[in-house]
C-alpha positions as CSV (number, residue, x, y, z in Angstrom):
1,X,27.1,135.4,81.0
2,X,25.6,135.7,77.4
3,X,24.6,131.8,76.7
4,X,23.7,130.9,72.8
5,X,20.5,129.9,74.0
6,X,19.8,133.0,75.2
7,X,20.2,135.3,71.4
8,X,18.5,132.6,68.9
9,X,18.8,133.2,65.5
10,X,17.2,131.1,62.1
11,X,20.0,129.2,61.8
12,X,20.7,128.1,65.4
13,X,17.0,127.2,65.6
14,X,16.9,124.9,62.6
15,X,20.6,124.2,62.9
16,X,20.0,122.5,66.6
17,X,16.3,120.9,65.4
18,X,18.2,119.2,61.8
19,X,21.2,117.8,64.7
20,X,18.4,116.2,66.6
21,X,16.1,114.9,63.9
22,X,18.9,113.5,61.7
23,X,20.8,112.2,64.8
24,X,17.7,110.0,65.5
25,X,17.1,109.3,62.1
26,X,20.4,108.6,61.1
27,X,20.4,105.9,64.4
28,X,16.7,103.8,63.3
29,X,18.5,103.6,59.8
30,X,21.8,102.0,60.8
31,X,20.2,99.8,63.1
32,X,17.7,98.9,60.4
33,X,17.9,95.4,58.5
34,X,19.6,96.5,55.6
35,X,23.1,97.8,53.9
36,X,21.5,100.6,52.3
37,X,19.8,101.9,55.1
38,X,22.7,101.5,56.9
39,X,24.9,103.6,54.7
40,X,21.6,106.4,53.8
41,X,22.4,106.4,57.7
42,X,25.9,107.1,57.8
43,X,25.3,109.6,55.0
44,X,22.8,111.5,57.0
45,X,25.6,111.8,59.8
46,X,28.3,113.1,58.2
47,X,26.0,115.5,56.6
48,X,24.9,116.7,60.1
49,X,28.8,117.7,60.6
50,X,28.3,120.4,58.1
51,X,25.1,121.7,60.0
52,X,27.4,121.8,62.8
53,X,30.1,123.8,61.4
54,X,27.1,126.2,59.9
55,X,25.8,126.9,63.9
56,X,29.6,127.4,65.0
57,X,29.9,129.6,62.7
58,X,26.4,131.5,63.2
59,X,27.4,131.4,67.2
60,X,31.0,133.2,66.1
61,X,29.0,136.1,64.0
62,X,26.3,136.9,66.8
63,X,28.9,137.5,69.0
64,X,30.9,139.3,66.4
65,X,27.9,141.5,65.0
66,X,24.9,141.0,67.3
67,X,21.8,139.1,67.7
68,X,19.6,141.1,65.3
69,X,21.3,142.0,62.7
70,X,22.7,138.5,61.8
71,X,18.5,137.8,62.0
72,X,18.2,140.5,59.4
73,X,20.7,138.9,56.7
74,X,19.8,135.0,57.8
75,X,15.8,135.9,56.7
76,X,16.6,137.7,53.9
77,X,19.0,134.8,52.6
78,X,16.1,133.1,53.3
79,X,13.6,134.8,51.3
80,X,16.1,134.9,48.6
81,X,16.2,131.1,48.6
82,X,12.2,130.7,48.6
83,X,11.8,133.8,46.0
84,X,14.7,131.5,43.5
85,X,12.4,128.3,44.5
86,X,9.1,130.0,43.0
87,X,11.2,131.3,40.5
88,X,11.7,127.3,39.5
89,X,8.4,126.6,40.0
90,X,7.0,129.0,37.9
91,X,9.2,128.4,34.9
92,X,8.8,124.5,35.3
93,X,5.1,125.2,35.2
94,X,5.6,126.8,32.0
């Protein structure tokens, strides 16, 4: 049986770790003293529902395509990201 655990990818990885940090998160903020802590908490939870929708969809295209070759095209969106961060940096430096 081929388990998602079992063909990780960058996604999946930070996918799962972002459900379980803003789950808990999300949690000590609504049960915090005040409204806008509550609702910053309610934010953080529908927000996680996206993240979910991102790993169903990363779980649908390793089994369509295969482990390693979603890897390749999930780190080199990745990359593209950080290179378009420096990018920002470098001209705000300027």
């Amino acid at each position: 049986m081929n388990t998602p655990i079992k063909n990780p990818t960058l996604f999946f990885v930070l996918g799962i770790l972002s459900i379980l940090a803003g789950t808990v998160y999300a949690i000590m903020l609504i049960a915090g003293n005040s409204a806008q802590d509550g609702l910053l908490g309610i934010y953080i939870l529908f927000s996680l529902v996206l993240v979910l929708f991102a790993v169903i969809i990363d779980r649908l295209l390793v089994r369509k395509f295969g482990n390693q070759k979603v890897n390749k095209v999930q780190f080199s969106f990745l990359l593209l990201i950080v290179l378009l961060w420096i990018i920002r940096a470098i001209l705000n430096w300027l």
